[in-house]
N, C-alpha and C positions, 0 to 999 in steps of 0.2 A: 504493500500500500504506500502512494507518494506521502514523503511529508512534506507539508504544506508550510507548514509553521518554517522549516527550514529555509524552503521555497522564498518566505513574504522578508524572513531576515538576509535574504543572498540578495533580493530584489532592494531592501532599501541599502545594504551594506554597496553596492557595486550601482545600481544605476540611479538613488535618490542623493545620498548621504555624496557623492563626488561631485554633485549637481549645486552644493554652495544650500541645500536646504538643512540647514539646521535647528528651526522651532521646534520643539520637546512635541510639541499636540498632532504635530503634522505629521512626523516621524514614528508617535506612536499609534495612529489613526491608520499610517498603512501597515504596520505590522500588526496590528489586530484585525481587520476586516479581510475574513477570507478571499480574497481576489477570485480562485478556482469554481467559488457559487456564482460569481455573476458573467460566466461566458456561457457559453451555446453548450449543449449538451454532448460530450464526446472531446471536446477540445480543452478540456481542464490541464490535459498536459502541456497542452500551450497557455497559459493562464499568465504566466512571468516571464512572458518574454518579453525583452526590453524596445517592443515598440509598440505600434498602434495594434488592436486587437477588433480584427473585421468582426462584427458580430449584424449584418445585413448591406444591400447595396449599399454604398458610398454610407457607410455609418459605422464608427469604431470605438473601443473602449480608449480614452488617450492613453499612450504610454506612461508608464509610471513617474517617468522624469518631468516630462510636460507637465500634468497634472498637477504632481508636487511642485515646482517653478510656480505655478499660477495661483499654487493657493498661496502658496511665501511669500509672492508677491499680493497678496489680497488682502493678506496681513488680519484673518479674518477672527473677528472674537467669539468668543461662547456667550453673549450676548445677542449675538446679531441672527437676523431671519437674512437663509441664501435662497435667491433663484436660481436651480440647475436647470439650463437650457439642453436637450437632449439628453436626458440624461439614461438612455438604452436598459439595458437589466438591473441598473441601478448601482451601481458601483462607486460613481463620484460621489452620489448624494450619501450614499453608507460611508463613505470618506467623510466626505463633510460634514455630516451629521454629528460626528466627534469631537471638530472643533468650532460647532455652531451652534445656538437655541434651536432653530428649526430649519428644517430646508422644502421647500416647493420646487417638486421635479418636473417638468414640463415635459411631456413625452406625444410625437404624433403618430404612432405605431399602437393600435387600443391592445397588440400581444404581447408586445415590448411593458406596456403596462400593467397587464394581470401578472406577468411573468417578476415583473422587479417587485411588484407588491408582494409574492408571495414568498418569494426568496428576503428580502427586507425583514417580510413576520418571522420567517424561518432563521435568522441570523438576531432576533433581537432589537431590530431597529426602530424607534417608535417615534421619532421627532422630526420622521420624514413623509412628509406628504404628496403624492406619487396624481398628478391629472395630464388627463387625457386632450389634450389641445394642438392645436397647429404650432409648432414650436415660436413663428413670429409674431404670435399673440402673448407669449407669458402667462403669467396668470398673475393680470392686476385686479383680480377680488381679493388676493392676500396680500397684495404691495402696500405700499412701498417696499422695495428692500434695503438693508443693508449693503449685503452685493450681490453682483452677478455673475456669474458667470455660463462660456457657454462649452459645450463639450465635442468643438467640430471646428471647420473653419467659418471664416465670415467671407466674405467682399465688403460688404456694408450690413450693417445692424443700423433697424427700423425706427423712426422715434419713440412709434407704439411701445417697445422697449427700453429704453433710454429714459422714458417719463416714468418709470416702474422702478426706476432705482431715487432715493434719497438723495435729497440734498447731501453732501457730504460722504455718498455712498461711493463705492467703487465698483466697476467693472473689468472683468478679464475675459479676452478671445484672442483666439489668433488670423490675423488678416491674414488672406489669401490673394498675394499680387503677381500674375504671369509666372505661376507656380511657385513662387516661392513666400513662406510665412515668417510671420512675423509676431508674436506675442505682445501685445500692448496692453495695458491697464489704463483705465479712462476713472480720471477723477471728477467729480459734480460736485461743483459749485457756482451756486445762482443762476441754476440751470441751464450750465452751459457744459460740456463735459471736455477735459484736457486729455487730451491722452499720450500715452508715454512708452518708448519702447522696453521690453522686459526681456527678453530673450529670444533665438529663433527656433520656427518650431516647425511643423505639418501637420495637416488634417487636411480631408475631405470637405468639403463647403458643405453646413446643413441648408436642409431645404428653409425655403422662406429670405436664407439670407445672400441669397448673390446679388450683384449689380443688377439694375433695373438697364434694358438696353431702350439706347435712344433711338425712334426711326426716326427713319428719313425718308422724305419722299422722290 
């Protein structure tokens, strides 16, 4: 039988811990949360691998460095309510859940949904709240947030979006420019958001968020 537990310590010793992520909450939030529950059925031995993890078209679990990067940079308290944008079987949100008051998952897959729900109950998790929406809706019946984040690439994120986070709140995604990404964190203030490079990264563009093309006639 694999062990896991060894698994989630090799994963942060070699791809988190040389990534410059050092918060105690963040570092012990991935060695507690089984990673191997929340991939597809049959692929748990791929569970730790140190990159993106397909788990349907153009949709992946981020790899474990990415992930950790964005929440370090999110800098996010055990007070604060997160919005996970795509948040697939639920893996980020069972991450963040540990170093947040609550998390709201936005999921537009309604199987991706019952499936993270049930694995969640199954792992313990109770501070996270798992809806079914178009991901570039969020879910502002429970906003404002503290932060945001999303679990894919962007081109542009919406303002429908953007008005869901706090004054004073913060945002993390990674832009998606002629293939290459880029991690920024977006601060608000007096509702206007600054954003700032964090590190480079990749993902797949979620739905909802690419560039709007301009015709011409």
């Amino acid at each position: 039988m694999a062990d896991y537990k060894t698994r989630r310590k090799i994963m942060v010793d070699t791809q988190i811990r040389p990534s410059d992520v050092t918060k105690f909450p963040i570092i012990d939030a991935f060695l507690s949360v089984p990673r191997e529950k929340f991939v597809p059925d049959g692929k748990r031995e791929a569970a730790y691998i140190g990159e993106n993890f397909q788990i349907g078209q153009s949709r992946v679990i981020l790899d474990p460095r990415t992930l950790a990067k964005l929440l370090d940079a999110l800098n996010i308290h055990n007070d604060e309510s997160v919005l996970d944008i795509g948040s697939g079987l639920g893996y980020s949100s069972a991450v963040i859940s540990l170093i947040a008051e609550v998390v709201i998952a936005v999921e537009d897959d309604s199987g991706l949904v019952s499936e993270a729900e049930e694995i969640l109950s199954e792992v313990g998790v109770d501070n996270v709240v798992v809806q079914f929406s178009k991901l570039e809706d969020g879910a502002p019946e429970h906003g404002p947030y503290d932060v945001i984040i999303l679990q894919g690439g962007v081109e542009e994120i919406p303002v429908s979006i953007l008005k869901q986070l706090k004054n004073g709140g913060r945002i993390g995604a990674i832009f998606i420019k002629e293939g290459l990404g880029t991690a920024k964190i977006g601060f608000k203030l007096n509702d206007k958001i600054n954003w700032r490079y964090s590190f480079n990264a990749a993902a797949p563009v979620l739905p909802g968020f690419f560039k709007q093309k301009d015709f011409a006639l």
